[in-house]
C-alpha positions in Angstrom: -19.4 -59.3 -36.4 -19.0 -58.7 -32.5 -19.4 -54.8 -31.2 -16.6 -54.6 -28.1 -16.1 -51.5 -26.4 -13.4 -49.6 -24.2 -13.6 -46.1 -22.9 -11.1 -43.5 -20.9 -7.8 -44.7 -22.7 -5.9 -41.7 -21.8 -3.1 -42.0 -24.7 -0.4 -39.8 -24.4 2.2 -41.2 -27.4 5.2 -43.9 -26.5 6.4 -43.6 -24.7 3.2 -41.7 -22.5 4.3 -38.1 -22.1 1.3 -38.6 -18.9 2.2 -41.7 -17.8 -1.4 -42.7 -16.2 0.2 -44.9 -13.1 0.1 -41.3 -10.6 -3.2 -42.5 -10.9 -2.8 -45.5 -9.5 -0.2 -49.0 -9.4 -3.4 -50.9 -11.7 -2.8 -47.9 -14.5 1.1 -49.2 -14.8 1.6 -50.7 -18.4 -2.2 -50.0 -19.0 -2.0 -49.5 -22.6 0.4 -52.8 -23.1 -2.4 -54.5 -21.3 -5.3 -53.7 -23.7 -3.9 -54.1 -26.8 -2.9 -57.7 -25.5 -6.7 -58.3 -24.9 -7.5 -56.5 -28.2 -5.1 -58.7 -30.1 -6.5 -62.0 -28.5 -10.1 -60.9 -29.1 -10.9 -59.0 -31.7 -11.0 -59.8 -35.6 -10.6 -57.1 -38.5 -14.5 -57.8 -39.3 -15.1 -56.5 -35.8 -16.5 -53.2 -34.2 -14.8 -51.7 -31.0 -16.9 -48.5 -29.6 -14.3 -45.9 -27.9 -16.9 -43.6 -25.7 -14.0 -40.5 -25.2 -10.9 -39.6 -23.6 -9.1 -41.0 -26.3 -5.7 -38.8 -26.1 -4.1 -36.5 -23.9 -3.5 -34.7 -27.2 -4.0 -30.8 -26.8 -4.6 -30.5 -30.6 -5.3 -32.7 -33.6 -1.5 -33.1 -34.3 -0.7 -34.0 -30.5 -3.1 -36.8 -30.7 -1.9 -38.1 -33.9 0.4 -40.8 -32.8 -2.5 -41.9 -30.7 -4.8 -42.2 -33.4 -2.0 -44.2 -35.1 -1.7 -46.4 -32.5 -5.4 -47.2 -32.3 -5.7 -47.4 -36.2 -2.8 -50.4 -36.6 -5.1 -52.8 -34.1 -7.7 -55.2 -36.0 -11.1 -53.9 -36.3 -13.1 -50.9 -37.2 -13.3 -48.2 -34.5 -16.1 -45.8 -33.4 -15.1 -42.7 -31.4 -17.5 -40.3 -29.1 -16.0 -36.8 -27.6 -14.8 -37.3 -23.8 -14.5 -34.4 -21.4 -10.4 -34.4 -21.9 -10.3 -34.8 -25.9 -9.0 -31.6 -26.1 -7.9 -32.2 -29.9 -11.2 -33.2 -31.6 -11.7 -30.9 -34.4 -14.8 -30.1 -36.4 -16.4 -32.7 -37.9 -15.6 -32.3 -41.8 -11.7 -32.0 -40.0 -12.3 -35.6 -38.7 -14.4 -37.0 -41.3 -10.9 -35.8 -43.5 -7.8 -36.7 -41.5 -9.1 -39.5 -39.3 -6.8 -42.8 -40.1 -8.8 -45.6 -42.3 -10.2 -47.6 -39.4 -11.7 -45.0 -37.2 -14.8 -42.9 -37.4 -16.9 -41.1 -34.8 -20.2 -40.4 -33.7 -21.1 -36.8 -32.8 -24.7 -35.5 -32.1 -25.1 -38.5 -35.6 -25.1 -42.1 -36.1 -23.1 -44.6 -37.7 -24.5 -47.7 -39.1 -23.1 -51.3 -38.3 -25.3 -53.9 -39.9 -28.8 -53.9 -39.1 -27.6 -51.5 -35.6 -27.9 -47.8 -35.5 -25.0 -46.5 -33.5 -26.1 -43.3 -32.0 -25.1 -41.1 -28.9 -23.3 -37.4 -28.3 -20.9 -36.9 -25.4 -23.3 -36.2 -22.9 -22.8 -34.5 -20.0 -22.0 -34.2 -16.0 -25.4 -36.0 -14.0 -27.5 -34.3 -12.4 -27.1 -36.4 -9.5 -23.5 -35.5 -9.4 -22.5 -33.0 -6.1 -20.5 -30.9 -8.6 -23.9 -30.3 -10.4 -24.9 -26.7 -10.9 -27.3 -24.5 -12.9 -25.1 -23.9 -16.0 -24.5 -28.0 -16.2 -28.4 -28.0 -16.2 -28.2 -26.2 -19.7 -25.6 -28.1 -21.0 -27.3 -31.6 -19.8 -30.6 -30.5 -21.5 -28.7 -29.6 -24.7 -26.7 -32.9 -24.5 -29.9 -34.6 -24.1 -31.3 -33.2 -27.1 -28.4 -34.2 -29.3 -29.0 -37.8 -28.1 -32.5 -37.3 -28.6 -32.0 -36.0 -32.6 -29.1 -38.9 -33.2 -31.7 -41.6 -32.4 -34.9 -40.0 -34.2 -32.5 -39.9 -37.1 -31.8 -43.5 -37.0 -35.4 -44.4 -36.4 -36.7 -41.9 -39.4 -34.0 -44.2 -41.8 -35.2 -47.4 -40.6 -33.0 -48.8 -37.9 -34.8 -50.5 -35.0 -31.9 -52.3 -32.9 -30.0 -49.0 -31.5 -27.1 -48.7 -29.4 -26.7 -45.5 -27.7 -22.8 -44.2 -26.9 -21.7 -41.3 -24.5 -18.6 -40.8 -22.4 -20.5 -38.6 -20.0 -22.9 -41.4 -17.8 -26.5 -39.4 -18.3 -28.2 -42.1 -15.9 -27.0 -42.8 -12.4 -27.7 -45.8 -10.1 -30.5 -43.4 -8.1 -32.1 -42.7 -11.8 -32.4 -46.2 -13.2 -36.0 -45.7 -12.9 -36.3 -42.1 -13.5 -38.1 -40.6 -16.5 -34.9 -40.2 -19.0 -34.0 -43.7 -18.6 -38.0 -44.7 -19.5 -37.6 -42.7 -22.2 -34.3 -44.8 -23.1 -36.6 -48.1 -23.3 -39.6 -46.3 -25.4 -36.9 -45.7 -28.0 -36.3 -49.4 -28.0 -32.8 -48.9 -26.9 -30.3 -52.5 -26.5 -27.4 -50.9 -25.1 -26.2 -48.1 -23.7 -22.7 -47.9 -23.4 -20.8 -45.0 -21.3 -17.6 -44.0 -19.6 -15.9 -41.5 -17.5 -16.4 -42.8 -14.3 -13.3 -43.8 -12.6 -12.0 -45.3 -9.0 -14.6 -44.3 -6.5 -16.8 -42.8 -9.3 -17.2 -46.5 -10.7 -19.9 -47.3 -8.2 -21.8 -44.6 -9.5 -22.4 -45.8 -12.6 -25.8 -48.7 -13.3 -24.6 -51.7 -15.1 -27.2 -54.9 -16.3 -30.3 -54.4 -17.5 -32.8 -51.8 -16.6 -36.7 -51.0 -18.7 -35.1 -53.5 -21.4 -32.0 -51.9 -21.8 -28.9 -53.1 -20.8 -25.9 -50.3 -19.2 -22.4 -50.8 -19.4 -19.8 -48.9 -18.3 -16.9 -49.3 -20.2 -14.0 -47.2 -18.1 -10.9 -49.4 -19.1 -10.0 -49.1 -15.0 -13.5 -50.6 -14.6 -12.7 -53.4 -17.1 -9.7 -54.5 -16.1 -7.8 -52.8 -18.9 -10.1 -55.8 -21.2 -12.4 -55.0 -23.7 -16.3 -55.4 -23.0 -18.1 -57.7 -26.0 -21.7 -55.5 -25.9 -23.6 -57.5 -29.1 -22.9 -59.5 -32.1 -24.5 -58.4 -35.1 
């Protein structure tokens, strides 16, 4: 079983309502392009990690034909909250309407094998200019979801853990700050983020830092191609 993952797909039904080319000429067809690498790569034994901004969606019904979409491609999908996924809905709403193929991670865990997927959305960094004092809270409170999804997975057992946020909580200036220490003491393999986009990409750490290995998994950073993070 191979764990791939894609973040930031921006969905907006088909055709997209938001067409995501004002964003640039690479966005044009963007969609087309990624399931063409999903097709080529992925098998229905397979796990693909979707860290946020899934759909444009406003509410649950919105974001349906999205969800749809996502559901008919091979493999099992694991969804995290973005910043733009206006339409998730409480959990017992997902956990019921969700189609067959797609589950989520929020402030929990979801077990893949012998691997503990665990992570919350996370939040703006405080490295980020547009920082402020309220963000502070939110980070902390962010971090303490993380914190209580991988305890959790710990207290049941698991030992090979891969943490999922959209929000990066680690820039490149933090790599060997205290929260990403903390990362590695929890024995962390991978963690797998989002978010970042165009200029914003180079903000983002990506290898192996303490043990742990960072990807960022913005589909504009990937080429519109899925990232293979671990067989299990």
């Amino acid at each position: 079983m191979n764990i791939f993952a894609i973040s930031d797909l921006h969905l907006s039904g088909t055709p997209p309502t938001k067409p995501m080319e004002v964003f640039g000429e690479n966005w044009a067809g963007h969609w087309e392009k990624i399931c063409n690498d999903w097709h080529n790569r992925v098998q229905p034994q397979d796990v693909i990690l979707l860290p946020g901004d899934i759909s444009w969606g406003m509410n649950f019904a919105e974001a349906g034909e999205d969800l749809l979409a996502i559901n008919e491609l091979p493999g099992q999908k694991v969804l995290v909250k973005g910043n733009h996924d206006y339409w998730w809905a409480t959990s017992a709403k997902l956990r019921e309407n969700l189609p067959s193929s797609i589950t989520f991670i929020h402030n929990s865990y979801h077990a893949v094998g012998d691997v503990a997927l665990c992570g919350s959305r996370g939040w703006i960094n405080p490295l980020d200019s547009m920082f402020t004092t309220q963000d502070g809270k939110i980070y902390e409170r962010e971090k303490g979801r993380i914190a209580a999804s991988i305890e959790a997975a710990i207290k049941d057992g698991y030992s090979r853990i891969i943490l999922v946020t959209h929000y990066p909580m680690i820039y490149w200036d933090d790599v060997d700050g205290e929260y990403a220490k903390s990362l590695a003491e929890y024995g962390i393999e991978h963690y797998v983020y989002g978010h970042l986009h165009d200029g914003g990409i180079g903000l983002g750490p990506v290898g192996e830092f303490h043990d742990v290995q960072y990807h960022l998994v913005s589909c504009d950073a990937l080429d519109f191609k899925l990232k293979k993070i671990a067989t299990v």
